[in-house]
C-alpha positions as a printed Julia matrix, in Angstrom:
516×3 Matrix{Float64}:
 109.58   18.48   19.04
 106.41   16.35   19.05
 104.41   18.63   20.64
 105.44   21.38   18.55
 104.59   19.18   15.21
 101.24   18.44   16.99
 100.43   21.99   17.52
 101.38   22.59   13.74
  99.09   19.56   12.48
  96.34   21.07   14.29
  96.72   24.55   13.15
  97.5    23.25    9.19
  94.36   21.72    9.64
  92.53   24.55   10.92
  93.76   26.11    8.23
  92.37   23.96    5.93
  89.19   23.45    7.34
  88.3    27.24    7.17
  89.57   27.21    3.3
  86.89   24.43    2.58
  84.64   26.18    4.22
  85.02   29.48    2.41
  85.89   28.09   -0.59
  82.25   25.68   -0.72
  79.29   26.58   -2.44
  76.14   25.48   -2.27
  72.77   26.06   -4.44
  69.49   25.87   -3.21
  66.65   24.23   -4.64
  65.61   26.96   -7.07
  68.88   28.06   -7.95
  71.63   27.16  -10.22
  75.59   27.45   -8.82
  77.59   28.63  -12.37
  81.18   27.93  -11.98
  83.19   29.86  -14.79
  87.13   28.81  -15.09
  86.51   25.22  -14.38
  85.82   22.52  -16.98
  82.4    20.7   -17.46
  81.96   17.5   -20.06
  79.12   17.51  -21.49
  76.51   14.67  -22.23
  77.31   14.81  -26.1
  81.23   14.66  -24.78
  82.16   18.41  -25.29
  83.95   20.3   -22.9
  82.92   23.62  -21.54
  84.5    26.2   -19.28
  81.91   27.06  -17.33
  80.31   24.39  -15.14
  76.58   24.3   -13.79
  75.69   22.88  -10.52
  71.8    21.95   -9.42
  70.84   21.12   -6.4
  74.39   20.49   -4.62
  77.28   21.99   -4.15
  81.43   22.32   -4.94
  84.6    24.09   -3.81
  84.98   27.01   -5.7
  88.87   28.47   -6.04
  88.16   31.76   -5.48
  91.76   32.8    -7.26
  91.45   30.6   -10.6
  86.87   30.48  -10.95
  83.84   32.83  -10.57
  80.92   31.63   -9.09
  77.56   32.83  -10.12
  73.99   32.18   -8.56
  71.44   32.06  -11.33
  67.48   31.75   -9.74
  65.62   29.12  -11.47
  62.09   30.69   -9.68
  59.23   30.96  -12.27
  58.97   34.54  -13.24
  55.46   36.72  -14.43
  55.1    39.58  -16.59
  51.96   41.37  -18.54
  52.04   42.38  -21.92
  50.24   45.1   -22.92
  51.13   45.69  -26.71
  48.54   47.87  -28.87
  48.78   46.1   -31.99
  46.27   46.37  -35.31
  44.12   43.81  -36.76
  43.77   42.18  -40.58
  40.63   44.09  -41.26
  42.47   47.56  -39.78
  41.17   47.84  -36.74
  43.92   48.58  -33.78
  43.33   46.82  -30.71
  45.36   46.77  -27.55
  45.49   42.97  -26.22
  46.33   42.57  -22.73
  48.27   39.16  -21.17
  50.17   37.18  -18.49
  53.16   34.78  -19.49
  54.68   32.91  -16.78
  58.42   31.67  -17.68
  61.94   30.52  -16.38
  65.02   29.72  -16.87
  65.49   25.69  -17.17
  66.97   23.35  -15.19
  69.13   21.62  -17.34
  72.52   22.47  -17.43
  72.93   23.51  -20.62
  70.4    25.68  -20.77
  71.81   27.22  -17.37
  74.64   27.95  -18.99
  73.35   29.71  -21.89
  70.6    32.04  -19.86
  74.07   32.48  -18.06
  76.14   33.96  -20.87
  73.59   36.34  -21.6
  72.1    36.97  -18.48
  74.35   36.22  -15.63
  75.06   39.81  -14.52
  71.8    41.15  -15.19
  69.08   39.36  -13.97
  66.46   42.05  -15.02
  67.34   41.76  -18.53
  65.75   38.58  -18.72
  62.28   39.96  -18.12
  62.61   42.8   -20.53
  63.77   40.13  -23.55
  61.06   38.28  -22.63
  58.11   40.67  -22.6
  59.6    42.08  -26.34
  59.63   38.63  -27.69
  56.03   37.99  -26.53
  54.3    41.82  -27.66
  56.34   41.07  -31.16
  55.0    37.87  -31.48
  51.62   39.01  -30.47
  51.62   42.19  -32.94
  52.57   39.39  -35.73
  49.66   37.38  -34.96
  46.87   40.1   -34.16
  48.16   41.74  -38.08
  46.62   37.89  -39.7
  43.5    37.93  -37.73
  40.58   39.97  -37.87
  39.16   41.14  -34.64
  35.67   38.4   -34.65
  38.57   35.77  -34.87
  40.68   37.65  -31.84
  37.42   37.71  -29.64
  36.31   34.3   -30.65
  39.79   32.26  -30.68
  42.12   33.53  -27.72
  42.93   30.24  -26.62
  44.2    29.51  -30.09
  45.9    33.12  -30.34
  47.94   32.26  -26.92
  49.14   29.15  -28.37
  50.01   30.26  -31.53
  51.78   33.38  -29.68
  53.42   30.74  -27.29
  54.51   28.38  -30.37
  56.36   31.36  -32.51
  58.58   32.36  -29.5
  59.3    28.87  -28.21
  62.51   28.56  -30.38
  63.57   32.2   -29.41
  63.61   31.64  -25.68
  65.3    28.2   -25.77
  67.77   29.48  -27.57
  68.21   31.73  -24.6
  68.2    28.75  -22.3
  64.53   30.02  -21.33
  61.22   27.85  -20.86
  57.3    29.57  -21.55
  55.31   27.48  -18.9
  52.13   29.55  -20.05
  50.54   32.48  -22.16
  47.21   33.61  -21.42
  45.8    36.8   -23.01
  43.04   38.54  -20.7
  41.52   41.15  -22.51
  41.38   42.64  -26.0
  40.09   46.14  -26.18
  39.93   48.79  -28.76
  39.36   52.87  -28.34
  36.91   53.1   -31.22
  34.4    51.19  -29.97
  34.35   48.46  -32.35
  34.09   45.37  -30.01
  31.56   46.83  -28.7
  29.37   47.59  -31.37
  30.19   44.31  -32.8
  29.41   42.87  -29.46
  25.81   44.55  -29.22
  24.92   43.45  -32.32
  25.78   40.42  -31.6
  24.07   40.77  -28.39
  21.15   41.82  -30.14
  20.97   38.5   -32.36
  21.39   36.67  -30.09
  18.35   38.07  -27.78
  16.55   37.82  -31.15
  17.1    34.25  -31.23
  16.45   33.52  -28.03
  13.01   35.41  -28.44
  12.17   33.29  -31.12
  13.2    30.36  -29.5
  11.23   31.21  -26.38
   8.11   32.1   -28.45
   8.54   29.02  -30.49
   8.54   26.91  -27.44
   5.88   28.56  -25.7
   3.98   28.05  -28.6
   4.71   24.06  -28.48
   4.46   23.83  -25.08
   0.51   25.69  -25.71
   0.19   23.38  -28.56
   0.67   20.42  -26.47
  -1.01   21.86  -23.42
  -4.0    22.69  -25.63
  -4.35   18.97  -27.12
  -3.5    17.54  -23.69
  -6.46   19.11  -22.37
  -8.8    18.11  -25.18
  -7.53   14.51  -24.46
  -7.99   15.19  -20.84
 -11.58   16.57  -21.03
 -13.06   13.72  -23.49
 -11.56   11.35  -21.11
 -13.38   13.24  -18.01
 -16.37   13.39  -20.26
 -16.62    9.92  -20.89
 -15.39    9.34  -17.12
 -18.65   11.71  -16.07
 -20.96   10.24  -18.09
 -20.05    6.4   -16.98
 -20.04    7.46  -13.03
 -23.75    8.94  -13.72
 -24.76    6.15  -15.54
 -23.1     3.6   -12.72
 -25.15    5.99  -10.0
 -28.0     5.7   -11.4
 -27.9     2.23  -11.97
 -26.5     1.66   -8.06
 -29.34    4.47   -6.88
 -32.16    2.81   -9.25
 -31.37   -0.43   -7.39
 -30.96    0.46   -4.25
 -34.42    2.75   -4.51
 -35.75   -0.77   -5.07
 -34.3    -2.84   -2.53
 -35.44   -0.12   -0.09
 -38.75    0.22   -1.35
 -39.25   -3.78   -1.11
 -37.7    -3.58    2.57
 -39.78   -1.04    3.32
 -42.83   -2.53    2.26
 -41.89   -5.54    3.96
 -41.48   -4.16    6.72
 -43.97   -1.94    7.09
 -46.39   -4.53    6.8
 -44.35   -6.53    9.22
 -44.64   -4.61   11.73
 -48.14   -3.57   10.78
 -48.91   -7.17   11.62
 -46.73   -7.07   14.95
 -48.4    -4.08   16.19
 -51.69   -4.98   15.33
 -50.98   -7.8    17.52
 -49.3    -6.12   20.09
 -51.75   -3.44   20.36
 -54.63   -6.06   20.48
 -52.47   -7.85   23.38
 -51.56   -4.6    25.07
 -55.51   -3.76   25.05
 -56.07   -7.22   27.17
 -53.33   -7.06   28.99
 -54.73   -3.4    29.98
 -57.9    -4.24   30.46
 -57.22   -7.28   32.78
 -54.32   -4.92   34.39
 -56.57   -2.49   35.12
 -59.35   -4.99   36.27
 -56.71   -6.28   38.85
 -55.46   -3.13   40.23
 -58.72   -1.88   40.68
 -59.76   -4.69   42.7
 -56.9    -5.19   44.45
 -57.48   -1.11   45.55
 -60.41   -1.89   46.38
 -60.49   -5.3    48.2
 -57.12   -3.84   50.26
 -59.0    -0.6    50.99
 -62.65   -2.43   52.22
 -60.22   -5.0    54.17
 -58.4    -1.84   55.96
 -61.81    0.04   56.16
 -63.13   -3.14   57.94
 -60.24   -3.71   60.02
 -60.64   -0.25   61.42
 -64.06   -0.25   61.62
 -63.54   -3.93   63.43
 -60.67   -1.99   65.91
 -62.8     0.86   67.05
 -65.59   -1.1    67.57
 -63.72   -3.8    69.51
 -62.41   -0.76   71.39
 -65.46    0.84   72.0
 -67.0    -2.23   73.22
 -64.36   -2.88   75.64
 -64.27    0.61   76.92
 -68.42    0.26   77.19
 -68.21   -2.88   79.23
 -65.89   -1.48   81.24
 -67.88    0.95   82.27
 -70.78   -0.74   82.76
 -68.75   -3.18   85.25
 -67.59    0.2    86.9
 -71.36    1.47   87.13
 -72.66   -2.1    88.1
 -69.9    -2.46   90.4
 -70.66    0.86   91.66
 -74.42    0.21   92.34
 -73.5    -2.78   94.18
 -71.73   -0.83   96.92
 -74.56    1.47   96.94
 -77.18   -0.85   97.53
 -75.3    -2.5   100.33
 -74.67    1.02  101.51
 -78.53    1.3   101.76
 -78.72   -2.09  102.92
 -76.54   -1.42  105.71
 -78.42    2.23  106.21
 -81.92    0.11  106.36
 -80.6    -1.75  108.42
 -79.1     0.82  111.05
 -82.55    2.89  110.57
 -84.97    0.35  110.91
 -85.96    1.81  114.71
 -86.29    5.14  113.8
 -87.55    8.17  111.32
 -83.92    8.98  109.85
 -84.17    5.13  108.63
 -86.39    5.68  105.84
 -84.56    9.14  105.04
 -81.17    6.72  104.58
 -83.84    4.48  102.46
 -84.79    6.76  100.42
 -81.8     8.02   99.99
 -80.13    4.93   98.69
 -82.85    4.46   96.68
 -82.17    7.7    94.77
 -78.65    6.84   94.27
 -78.93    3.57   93.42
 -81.68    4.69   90.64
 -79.15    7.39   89.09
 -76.16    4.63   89.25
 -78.58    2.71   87.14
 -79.47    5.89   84.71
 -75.85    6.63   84.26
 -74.81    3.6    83.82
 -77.64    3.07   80.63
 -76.8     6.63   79.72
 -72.5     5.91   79.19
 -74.2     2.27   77.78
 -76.2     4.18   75.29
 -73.7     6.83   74.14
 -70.97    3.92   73.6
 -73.75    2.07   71.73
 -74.02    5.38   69.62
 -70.24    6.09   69.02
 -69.88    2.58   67.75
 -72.82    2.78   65.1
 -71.03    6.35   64.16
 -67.48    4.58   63.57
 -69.65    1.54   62.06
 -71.16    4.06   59.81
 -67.79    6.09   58.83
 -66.02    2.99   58.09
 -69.03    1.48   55.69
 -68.6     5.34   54.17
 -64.55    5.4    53.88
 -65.11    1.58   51.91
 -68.21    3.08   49.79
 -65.62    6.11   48.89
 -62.37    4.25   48.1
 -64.31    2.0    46.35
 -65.65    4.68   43.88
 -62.5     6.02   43.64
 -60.54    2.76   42.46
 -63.72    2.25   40.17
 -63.13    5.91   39.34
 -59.18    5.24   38.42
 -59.47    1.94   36.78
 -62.31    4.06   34.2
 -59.65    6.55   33.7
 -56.84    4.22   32.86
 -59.16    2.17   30.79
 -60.04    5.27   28.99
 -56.49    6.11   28.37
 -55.95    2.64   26.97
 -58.63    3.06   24.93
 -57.67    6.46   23.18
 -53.83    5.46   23.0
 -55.32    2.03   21.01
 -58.3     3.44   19.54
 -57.28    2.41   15.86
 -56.06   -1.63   17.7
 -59.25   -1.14   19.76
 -61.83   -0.14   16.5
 -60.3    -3.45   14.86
 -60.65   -5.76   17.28
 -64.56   -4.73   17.92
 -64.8    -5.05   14.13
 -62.83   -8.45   13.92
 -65.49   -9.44   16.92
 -68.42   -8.24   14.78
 -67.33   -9.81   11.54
 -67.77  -12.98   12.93
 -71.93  -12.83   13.67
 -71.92  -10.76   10.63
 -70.59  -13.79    8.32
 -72.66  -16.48   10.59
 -76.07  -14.6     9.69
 -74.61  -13.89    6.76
 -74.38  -17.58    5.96
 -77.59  -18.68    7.61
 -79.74  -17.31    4.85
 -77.55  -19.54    2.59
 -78.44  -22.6     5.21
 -82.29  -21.54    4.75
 -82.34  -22.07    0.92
 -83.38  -25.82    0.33
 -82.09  -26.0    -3.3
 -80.28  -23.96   -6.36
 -81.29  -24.52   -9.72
 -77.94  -23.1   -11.95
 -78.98  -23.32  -15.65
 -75.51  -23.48  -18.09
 -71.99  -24.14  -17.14
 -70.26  -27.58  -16.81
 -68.87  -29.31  -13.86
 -68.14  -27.29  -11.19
 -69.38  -23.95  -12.61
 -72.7   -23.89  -10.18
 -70.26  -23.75   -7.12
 -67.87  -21.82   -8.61
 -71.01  -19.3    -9.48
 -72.45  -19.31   -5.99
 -68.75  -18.98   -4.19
 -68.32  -15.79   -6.89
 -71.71  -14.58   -5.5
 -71.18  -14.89   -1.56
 -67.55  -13.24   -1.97
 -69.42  -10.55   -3.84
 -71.73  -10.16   -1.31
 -69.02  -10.18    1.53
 -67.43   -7.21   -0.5
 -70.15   -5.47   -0.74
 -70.68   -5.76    3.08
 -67.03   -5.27    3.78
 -66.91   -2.12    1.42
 -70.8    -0.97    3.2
 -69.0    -0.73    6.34
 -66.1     1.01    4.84
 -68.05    4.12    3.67
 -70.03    4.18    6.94
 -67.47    3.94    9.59
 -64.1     4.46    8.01
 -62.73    0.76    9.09
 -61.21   -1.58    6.02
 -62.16   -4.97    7.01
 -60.33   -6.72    4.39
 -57.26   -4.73    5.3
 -57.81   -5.31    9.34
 -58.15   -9.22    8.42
 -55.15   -9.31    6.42
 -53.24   -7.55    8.77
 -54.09   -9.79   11.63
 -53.73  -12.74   10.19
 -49.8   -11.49    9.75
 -49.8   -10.42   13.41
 -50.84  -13.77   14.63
 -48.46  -15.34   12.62
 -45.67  -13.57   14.23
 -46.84  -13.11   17.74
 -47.57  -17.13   17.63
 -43.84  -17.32   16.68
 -42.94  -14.56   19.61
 -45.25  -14.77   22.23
 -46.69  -18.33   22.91
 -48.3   -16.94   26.28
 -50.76  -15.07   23.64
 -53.14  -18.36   23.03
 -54.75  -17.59   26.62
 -56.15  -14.15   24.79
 -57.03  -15.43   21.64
 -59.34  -18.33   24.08
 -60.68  -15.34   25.64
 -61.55  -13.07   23.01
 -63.0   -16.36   21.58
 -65.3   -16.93   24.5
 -66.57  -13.85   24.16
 -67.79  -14.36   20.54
 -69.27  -17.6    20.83
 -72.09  -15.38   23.21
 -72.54  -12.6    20.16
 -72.92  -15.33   17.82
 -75.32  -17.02   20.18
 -77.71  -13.6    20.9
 -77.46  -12.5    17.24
 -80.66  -11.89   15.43
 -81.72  -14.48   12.72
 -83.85  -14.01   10.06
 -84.17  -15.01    6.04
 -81.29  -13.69    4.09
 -82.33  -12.75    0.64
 -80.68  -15.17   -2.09
């Protein structure tokens, strides 16, 4: 008995279970479960018969309720109407409306009374509700307000049927209208013309603005080319100031030092010219000392040799006639008792006599090579003498022709000095001046006036004749010897010299009355 009332539980419950689970329904997320034959309160408190389910799900008794599944998916359609304009022009407007049925349960369960067994129907009310309300609007507007406003036309179109579509429990989530056309031609004219202003105005624009922009370019560039003008004329004006000065400063530095070194090489050429001449002195005696002392030295060494081959010989020869003359000795000796003795005698006579004649001969002929190696010697010194007399000629030539300007002045400077001391003894020979007019001082002042003419005249005399400037060749050296005293203090042995040397002009100068 138990086990029997098990067995029955189980099955009863089997039962059950497979009722529930044919008997459940369940709606998915974009669908709507519509229950009709089983009651539904409403928010305001009515009751309704059919029941709308979102998003969950119920038992459904498939013997006392129908159970509908109403999509809640957004839906498309076009439009297409051909409708005809205020000022009688008949477009055809093209547009998209996306719609759906909404989610709240009453309006479920109105798209459901209507709709609920045939779902295609809701498409078709749709689309006549928009192209009605669009042929409605299109008849109040002319077409320049259709082209220009078709944002506001979709709302307007959008507004009208809002109240329609509720009413069928349906929502308009947007209206958009994509084209409006016309078979006429009309838009297009109107839009060429318009196209045509509007290039117009953009024309003039552009021309306008061009002609601005040349305006402005124009007076930019007079602004720009006074300002370069005046910028020109002030950088000229600063060159030439910066090129007049510097013209100047490089004229003064030139000048300066140009005489400068006039002065320095004045001086340097007149030391150069001593230094050459006693350079040249040297190294031509020192040639010519080393060359006599190795020309005597020889001479001294071949003589020493000949000598000491001479006297050699003559000890050989002497030695030589020794042995003969005992050799006759001995032969006298041996032939004193007979004839063949004074044949022996004679005999060593004869050689002893030509042992003496050679021996004077080889005496003689060494005597005579020495006075010929004597003589070559004395002849080698006379030669290399005359050549290093020769060379030290040549170099003091060269000197001279590479200084001849430093050369000229320095025999000038050496003759101005006689010239000025005879010059002055005729001054010296005048006993005394007799100056009639002028006050204190004038007489000397008069007679200085007339020797510095006179030394002009002298100075300017020697000028045309030779082509020397005395004046200049004084001035000049007086700048030198500033400068080389500065430079070269080993310079004051020269001066001494060159000194020396005019004390003796001065001394064998002629002397005579110089005319006042």
């Amino acid at each position: 008995m138990v086990g029997g009332g098990v067995v029955a539980v189980i099955v009863l419950s089997l039962i059950v279970l497979l009722l529930f689970r044919a008997w459940y329904r369940i709606a998915k997320a974009d669908e709507a479960l519509v229950i009709v034959g089983k009651n539904q309160r409403g928010e305001d408190g009515t009751s309704s018969r059919i029941t709308v389910v979102t998003g969950g799900g119920t038992v459904v008794n498939p013997i006392t309720q129908r159970a509908e599944l109403i999509s809640l998916r957004a839906r498309q359609i076009n439009v297409e109407p051909t409708a005809q304009s205020s000022n009688g022009v008949t477009v055809d407007v093209t547009g998209v409306a996306l719609f759906k049925i909404g989610s709240e349960p009453e309006q479920v369960r109105r798209a459901a009374e209507r709709f609920a067994s045939q779902d295609n129907a809701i498409e078709q009310f749709t689309r006549e509700q928009l192209e009605g309300s669009l042929r409605g609007v299109v008849a109040m507007l002319t077409v320049e307000q259709l082209m220009r406003d078709r944002q506001q036309l979709s709302d307007q179109i959008a507004e009208n049927i809002k109240g329609d579509l509720e009413a069928q429990g349906l929502i308009l989530d947007s209206f958009q209208i994509q084209g409006i056309t016309d078979k006429n031609g009309y838009i297009e004219a109107l839009g060429a013309s318009e196209i045509e202003r509007v290039k117009r105005d953009a024309q003039v624009a552009s021309i306008s603005a061009q002609r601005e922009v040349q305006r402005n370019k124009i007076a930019t560039d007079e602004q720009n080319l006074v300002e370069y003008t005046a910028y020109q004329k002030n950088t000229a004006n600063a060159k030439a100031e910066i090129g007049r000065a510097n013209a100047e400063a490089e004229a003064a530095e030139k000048l300066a030092r140009e005489r400068l070194e006039q002065g320095v090489l004045e001086q340097a050429a007149m030391n150069q010219s001593a230094k050459l001449d006693a350079e040249v002195r040297r190294v031509a005696e020192a040639a010519t000392y080393e060359r006599q002392q190795k020309a005597d030295a020889e001479a001294y060494e071949q003589q020493k040799q000949a000598d000491a081959e001479a006297y050699s010989r003559i000890k050989e020869a002497e030695a030589q006639a020794k042995i003969a003359e005992q050799k006759a000795l001995e032969l006298k000796t041996r032939a004193a008792a007979d004839a063949e003795t004074v044949r022996l005698a004679a005999e060593a006579d004869a050689l002893a006599q030509r042992a003496a004649a050679e021996a004077a001969a080889f005496a003689a002929q060494q005597e005579a090579q020495g006075t010929k190696f004597r003589a070559d010697a004395e002849a080698e010194a006379i030669r290399l003498a005359g050549e290093a007399k020769a060379s030290a000629i040549k170099a003091e030539a060269a000197a001279i022709a590479e200084h001849e300007e430093a050369l000229m002045a320095q025999r000038a400077i050496e003759a101005v000095v006689p010239m000025m001391t005879e010059f002055a003894k005729g001054y010296q020979r005048v006993g005394s001046i007799t100056v009639l007019g002028g006050g204190d001082g004038a007489a000397s002042a008069h007679l200085a006036s007339e020797q510095a003419v006179g030394m002009r005249a002298t100075f300017d005399a020697v000028k045309a004749a030779t082509g020397v400037d005395l004046s200049a060749i004084i001035a000049g050296r007086a700048v030198g010897e500033g400068i080389a005293e500065g430079l070269r203090p080993a310079a004051e042995p020269t001066r001494a010299a060159r000194a020396a040397k005019v004390a003796p002009a001065q001394a064998s100068a002629p002397t005579g009355d110089a005319p006042v």
